[in-house]
N, CA and C atoms as a LAMMPS dump frame, in Angstrom:
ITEM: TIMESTEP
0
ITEM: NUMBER OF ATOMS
465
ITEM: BOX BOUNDS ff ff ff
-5.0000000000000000e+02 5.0000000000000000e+02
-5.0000000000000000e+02 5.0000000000000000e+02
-5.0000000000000000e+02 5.0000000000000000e+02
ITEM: ATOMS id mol type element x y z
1 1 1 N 0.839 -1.167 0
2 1 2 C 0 0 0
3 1 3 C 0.895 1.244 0
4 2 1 N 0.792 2.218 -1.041
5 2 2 C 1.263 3.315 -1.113
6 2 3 C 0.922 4.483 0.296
7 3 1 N 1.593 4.968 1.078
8 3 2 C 1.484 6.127 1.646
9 3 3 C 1.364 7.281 1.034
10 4 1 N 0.077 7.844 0.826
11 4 2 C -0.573 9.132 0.32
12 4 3 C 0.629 10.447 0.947
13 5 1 N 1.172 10.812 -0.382
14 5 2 C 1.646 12.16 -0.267
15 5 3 C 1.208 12.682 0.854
16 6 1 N 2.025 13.613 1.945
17 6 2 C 1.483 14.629 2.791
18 6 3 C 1.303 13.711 3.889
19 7 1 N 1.045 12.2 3.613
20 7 2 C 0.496 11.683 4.943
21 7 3 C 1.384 11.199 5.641
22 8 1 N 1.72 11.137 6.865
23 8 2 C 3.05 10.672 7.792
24 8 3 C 2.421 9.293 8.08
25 9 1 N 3.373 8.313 8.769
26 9 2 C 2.956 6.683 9.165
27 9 3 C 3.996 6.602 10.12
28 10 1 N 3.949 5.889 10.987
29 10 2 C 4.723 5.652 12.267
30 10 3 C 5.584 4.106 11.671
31 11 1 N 6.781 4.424 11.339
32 11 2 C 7.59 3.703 11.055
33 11 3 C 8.294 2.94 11.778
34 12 1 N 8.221 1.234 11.272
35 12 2 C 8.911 0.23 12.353
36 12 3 C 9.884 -0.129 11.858
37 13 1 N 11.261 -0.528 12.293
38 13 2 C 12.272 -0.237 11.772
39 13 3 C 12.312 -1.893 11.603
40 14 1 N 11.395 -2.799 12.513
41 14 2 C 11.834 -4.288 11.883
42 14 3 C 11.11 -4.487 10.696
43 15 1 N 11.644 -5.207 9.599
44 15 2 C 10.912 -5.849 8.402
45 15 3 C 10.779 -4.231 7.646
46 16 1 N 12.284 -3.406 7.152
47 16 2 C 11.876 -2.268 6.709
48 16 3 C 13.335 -2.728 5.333
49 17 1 N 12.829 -2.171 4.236
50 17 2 C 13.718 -2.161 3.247
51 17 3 C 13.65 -0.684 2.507
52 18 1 N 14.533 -0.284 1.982
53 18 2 C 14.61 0.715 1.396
54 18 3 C 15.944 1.295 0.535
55 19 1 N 15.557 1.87 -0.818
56 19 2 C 16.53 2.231 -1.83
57 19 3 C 17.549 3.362 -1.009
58 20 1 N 19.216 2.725 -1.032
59 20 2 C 20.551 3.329 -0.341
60 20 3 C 20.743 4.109 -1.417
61 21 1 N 20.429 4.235 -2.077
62 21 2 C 21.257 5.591 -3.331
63 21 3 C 19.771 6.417 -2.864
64 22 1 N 18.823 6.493 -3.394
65 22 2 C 18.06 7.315 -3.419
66 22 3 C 17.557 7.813 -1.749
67 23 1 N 16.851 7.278 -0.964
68 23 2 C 16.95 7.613 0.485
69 23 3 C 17.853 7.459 1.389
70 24 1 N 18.648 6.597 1.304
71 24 2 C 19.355 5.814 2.62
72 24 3 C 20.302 7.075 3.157
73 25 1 N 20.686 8.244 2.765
74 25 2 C 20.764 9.493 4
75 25 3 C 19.855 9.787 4.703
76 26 1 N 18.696 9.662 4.457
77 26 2 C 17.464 10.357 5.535
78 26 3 C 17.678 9.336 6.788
79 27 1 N 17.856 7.978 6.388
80 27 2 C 17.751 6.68 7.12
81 27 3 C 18.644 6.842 8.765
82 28 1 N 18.52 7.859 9.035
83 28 2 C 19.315 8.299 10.42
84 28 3 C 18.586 8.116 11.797
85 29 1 N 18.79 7.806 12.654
86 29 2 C 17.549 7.122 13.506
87 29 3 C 17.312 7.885 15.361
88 30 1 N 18.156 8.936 14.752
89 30 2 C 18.511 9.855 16.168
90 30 3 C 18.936 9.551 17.339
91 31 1 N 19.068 10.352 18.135
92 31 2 C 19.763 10.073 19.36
93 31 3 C 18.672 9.812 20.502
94 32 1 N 18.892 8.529 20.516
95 32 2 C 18.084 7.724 21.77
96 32 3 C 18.758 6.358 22.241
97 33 1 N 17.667 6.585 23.202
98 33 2 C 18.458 5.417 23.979
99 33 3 C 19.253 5.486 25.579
100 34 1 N 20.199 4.558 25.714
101 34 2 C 20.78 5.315 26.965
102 34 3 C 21.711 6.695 27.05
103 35 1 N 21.296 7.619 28.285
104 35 2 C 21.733 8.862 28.444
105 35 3 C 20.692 10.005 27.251
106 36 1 N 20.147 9.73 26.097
107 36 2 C 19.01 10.538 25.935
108 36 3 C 17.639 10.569 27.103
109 37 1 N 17.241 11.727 26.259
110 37 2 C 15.88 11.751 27.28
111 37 3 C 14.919 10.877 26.572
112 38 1 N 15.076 10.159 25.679
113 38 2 C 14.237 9.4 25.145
114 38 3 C 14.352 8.5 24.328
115 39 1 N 13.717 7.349 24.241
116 39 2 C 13.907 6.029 23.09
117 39 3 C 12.988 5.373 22.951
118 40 1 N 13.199 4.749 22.28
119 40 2 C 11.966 3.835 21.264
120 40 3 C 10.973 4.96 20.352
121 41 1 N 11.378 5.944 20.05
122 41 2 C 11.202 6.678 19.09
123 41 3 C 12.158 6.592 17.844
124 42 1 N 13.057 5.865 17.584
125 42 2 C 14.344 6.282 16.826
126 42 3 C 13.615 6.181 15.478
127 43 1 N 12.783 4.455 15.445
128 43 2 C 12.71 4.438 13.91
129 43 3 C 11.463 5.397 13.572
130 44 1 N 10.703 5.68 14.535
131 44 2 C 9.598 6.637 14.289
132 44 3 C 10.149 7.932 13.606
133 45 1 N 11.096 8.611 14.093
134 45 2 C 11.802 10.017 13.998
135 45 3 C 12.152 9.587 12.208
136 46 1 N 13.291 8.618 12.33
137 46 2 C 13.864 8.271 10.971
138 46 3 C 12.33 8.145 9.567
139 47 1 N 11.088 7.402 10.06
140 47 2 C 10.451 7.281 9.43
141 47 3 C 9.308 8.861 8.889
142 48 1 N 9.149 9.471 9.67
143 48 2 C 8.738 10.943 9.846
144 48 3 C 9.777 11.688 9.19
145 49 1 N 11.194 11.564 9.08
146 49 2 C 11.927 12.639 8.196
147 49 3 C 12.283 12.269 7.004
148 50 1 N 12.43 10.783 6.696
149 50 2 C 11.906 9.902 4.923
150 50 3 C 10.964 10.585 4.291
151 51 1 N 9.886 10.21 4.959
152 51 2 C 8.431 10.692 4.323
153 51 3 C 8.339 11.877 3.764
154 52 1 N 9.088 12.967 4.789
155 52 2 C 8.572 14.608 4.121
156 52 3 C 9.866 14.632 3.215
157 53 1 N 10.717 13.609 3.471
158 53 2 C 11.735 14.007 2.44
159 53 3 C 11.702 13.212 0.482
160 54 1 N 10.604 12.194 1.05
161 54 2 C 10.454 11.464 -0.144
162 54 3 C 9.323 12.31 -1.046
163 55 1 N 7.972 12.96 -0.208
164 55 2 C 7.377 13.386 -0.962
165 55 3 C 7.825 14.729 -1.406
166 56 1 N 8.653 15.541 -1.167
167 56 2 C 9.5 16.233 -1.496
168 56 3 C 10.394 15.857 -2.936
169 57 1 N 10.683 14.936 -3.093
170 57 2 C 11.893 14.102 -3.654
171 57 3 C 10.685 13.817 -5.016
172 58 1 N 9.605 13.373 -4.91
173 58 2 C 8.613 12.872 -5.819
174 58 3 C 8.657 11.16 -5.556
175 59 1 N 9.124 10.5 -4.562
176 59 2 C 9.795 9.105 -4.104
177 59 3 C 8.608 8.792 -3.948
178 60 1 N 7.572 7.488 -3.55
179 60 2 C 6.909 6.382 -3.175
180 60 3 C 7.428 5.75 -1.784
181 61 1 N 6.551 5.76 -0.928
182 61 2 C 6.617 4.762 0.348
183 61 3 C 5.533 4.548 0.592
184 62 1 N 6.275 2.72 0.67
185 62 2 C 5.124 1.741 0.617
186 62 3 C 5.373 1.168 2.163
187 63 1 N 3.782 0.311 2.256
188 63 2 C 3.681 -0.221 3.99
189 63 3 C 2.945 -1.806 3.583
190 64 1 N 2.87 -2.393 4.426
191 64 2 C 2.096 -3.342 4.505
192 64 3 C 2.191 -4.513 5.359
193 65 1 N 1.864 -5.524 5.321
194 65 2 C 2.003 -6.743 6.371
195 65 3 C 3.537 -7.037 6.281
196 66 1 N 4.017 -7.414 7.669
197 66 2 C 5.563 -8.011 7.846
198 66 3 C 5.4 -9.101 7.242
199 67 1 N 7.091 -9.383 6.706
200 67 2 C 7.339 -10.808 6.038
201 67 3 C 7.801 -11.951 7.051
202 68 1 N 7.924 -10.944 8.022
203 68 2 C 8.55 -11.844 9.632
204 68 3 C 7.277 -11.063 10.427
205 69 1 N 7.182 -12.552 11.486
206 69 2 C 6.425 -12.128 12.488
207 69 3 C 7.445 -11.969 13.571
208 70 1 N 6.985 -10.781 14.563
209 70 2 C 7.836 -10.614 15.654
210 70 3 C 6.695 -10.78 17.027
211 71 1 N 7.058 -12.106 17.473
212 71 2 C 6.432 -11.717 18.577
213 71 3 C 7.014 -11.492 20.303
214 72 1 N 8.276 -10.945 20.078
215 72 2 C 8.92 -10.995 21.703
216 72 3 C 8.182 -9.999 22.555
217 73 1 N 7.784 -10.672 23.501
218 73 2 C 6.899 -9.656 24.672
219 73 3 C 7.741 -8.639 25.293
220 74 1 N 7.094 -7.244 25.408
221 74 2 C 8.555 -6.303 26.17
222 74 3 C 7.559 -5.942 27.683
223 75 1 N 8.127 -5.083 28.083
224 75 2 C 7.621 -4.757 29.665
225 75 3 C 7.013 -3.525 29.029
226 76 1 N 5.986 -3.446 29.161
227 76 2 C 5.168 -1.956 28.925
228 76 3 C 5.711 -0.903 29.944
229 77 1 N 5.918 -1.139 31.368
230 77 2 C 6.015 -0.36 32.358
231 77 3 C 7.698 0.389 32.042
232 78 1 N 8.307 -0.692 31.137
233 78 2 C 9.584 -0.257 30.999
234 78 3 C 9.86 0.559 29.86
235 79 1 N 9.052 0.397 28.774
236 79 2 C 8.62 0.958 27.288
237 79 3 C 8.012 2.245 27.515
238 80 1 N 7.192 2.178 28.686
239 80 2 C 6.564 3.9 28.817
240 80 3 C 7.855 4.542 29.69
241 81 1 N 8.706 4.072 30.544
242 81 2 C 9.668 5.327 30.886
243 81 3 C 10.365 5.747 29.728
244 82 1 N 10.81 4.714 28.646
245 82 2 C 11.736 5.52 27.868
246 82 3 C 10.828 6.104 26.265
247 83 1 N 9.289 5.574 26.833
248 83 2 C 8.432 6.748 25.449
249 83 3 C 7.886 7.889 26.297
250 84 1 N 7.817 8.222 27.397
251 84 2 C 7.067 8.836 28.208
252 84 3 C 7.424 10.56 27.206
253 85 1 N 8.51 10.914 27.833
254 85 2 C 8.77 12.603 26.978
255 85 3 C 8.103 12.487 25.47
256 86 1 N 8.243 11.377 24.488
257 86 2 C 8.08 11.582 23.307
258 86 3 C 6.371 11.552 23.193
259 87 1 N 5.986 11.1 24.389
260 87 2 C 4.253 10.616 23.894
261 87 3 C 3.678 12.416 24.412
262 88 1 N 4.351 12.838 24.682
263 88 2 C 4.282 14.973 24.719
264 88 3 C 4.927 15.388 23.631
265 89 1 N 5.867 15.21 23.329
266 89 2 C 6.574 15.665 22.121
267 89 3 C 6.073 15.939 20.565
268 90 1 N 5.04 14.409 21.021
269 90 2 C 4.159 13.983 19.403
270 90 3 C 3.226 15.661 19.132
271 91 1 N 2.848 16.01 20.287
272 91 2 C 1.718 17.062 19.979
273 91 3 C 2.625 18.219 19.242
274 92 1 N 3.713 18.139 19.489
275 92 2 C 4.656 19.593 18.824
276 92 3 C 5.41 18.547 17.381
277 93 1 N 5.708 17.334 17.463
278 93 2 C 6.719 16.834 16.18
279 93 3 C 5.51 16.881 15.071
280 94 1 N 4.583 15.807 15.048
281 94 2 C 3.565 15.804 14.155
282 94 3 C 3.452 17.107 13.193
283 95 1 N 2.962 18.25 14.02
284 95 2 C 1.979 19.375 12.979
285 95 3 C 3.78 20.287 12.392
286 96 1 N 4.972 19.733 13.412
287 96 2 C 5.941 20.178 12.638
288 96 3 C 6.507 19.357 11.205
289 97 1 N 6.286 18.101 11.066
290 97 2 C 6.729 17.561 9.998
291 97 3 C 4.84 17.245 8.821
292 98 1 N 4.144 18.144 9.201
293 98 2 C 2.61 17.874 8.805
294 98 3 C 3.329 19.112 7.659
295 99 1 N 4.203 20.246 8.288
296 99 2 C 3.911 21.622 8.082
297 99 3 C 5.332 21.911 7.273
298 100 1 N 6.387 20.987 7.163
299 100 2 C 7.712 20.923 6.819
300 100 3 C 7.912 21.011 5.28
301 101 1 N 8.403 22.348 5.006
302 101 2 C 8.683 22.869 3.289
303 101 3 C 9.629 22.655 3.478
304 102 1 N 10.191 21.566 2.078
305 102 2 C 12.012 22.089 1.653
306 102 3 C 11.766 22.864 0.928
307 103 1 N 13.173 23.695 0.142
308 103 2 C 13.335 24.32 -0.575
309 103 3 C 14.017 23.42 -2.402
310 104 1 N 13.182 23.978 -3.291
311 104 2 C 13.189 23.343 -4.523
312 104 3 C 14.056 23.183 -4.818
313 105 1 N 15.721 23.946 -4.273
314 105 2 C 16.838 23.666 -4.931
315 105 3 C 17.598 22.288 -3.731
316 106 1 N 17.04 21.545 -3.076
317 106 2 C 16.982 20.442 -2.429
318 106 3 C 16.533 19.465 -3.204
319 107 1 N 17.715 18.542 -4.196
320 107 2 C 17.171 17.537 -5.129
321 107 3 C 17.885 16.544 -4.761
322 108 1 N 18.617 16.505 -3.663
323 108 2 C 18.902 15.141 -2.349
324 108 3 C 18.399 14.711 -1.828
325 109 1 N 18.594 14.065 -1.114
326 109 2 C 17.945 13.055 0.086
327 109 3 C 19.178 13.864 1.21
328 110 1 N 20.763 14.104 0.501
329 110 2 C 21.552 14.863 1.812
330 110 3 C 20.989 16.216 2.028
331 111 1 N 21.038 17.15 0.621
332 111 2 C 20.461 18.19 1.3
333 111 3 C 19.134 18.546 1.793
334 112 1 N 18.091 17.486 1.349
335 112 2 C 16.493 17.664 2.013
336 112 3 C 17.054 17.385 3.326
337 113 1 N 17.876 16.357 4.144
338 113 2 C 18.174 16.287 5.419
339 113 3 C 18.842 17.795 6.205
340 114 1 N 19.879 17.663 5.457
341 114 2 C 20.623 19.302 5.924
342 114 3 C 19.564 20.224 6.225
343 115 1 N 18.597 20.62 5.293
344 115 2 C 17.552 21.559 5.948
345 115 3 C 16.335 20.959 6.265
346 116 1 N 16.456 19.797 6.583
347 116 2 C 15.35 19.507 7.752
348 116 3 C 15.984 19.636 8.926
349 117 1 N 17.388 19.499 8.912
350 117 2 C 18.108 19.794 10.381
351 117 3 C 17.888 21.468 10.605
352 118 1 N 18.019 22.548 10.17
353 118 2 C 18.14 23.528 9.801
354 118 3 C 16.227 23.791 10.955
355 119 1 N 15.381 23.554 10.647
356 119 2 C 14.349 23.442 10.821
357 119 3 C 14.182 22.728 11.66
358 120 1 N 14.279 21.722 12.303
359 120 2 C 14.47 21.049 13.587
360 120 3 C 14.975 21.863 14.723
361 121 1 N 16.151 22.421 14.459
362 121 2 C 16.763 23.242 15.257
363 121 3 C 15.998 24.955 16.182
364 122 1 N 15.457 25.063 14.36
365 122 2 C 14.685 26.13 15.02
366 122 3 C 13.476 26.326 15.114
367 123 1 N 12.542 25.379 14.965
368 123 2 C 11.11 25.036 15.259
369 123 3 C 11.031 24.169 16.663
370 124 1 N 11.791 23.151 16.832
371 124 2 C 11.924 22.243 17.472
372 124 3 C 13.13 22.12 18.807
373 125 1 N 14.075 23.016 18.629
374 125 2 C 15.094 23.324 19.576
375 125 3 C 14.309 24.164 20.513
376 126 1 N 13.456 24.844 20.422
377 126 2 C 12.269 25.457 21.352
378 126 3 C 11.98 24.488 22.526
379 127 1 N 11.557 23.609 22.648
380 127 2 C 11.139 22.515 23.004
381 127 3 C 11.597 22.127 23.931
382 128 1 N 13.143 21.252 23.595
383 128 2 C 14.065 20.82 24.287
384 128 3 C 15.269 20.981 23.706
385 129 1 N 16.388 21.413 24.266
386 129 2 C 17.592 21.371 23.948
387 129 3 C 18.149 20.369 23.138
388 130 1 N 16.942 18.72 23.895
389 130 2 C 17.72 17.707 22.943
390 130 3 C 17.086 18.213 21.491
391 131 1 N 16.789 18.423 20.843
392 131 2 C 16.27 18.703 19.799
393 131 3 C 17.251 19.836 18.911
394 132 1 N 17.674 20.109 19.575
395 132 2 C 19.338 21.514 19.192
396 132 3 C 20.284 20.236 18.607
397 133 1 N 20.836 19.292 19.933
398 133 2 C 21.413 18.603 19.602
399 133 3 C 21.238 17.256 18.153
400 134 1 N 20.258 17.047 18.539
401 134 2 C 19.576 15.698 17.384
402 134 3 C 19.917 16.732 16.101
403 135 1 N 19.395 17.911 15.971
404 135 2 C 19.996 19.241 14.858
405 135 3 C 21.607 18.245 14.201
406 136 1 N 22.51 19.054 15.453
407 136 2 C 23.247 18.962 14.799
408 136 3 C 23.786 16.93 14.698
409 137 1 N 23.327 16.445 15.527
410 137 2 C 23.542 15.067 15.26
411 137 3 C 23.288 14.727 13.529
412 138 1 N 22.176 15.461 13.255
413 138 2 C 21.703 14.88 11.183
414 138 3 C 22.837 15.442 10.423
415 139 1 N 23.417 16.668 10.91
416 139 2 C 24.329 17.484 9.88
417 139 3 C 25.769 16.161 9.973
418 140 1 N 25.882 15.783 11.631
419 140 2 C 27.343 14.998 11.521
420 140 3 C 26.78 13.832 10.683
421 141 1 N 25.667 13.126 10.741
422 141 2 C 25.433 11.923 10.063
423 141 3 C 25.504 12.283 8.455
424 142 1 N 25.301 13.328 7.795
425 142 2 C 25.091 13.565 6.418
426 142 3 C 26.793 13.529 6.161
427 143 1 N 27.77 14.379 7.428
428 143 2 C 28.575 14.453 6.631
429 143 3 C 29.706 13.095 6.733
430 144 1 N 29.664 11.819 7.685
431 144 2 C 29.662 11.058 7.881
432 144 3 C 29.28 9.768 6.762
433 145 1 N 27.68 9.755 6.237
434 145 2 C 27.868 9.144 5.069
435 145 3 C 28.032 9.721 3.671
436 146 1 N 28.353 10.754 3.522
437 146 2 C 29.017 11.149 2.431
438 146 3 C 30.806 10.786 2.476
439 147 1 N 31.309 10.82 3.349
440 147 2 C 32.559 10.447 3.278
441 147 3 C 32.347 9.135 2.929
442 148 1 N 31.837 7.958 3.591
443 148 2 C 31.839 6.321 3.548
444 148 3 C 30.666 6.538 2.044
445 149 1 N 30.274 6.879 1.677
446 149 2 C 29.551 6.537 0.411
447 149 3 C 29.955 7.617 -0.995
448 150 1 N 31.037 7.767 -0.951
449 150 2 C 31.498 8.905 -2.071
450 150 3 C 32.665 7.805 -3.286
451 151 1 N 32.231 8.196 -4.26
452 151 2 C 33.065 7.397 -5.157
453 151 3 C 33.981 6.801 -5.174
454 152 1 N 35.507 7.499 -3.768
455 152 2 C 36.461 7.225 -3.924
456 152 3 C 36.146 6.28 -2.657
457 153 1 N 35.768 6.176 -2.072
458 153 2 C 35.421 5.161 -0.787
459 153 3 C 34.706 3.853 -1.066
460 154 1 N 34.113 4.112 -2.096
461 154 2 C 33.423 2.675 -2.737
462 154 3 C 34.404 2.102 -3.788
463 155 1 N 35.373 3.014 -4.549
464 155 2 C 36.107 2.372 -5.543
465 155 3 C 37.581 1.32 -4.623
């Protein structure tokens, strides 16, 4: 099933495939986990900055039933301390990536990221500081896989 232009989907990072030349810079999964203020958001974040960057791009993302079933049970009680900040956060991330213009001379997947960081920073650095940081965390990841994915690194 195609994801309708404009429309965001809460992205699971198990049973996920996706084109490395054409998206696989957006594919960055933020800073969570231990010592963030938050996790089990990562592939959500990564999947929310694809989307505005694919329909941007003129790209297709597709969803549908897993090819693997996952069924490992987790601790809910332990899953809500480390979603707790983000299940507040959603009310400010959402209508910011609902509302997220690139600019037309953005015909990357690196530079649609670069100024979604750009915009993170200052829509979203409001918020929480971590959100300054996650900023500049996308700029080190862009410039990070451009070094490991540049002609002379693959030849």
């Amino acid at each position: 099933m195609t994801i309708p232009k404009g429309s965001l989907f809460p992205m699971c990072a198990m049973n996920l495939a996706f084109d490395r030349e054409l998206i696989g810079p957006a594919m960055y999964f933020g800073l969570m986990g231990e010592g963030q203020p938050i996790g089990r958001y990562d592939d959500m974040w990564a999947g929310w900055c694809t989307k505005v960057i694919c329909d941007h791009l003129g790209l297709g993302v597709k969803t549908g039933l897993p090819y693997l079933w996952h069924s490992k049970a987790s601790n809910p009680f332990e899953n809500l301390k480390k979603e707790y900040k983000g299940l507040f956060w959603q009310e400010e991330l959402i209508p910011f990536f609902q509302l997220v213009s690139l600019p037309k001379d953005c015909i990357t997947a690196q530079k649609c990221y670069i100024e979604l960081s750009k915009q993170v920073k200052e829509k979203l650095g409001k918020i929480d500081d971590y959100f300054n940081k996650l900023a500049d965390a996308m700029v080190i990841w862009i410039e990070v896989w451009d070094e490991h994915n540049s002609a002379e690194s693959s030849a």
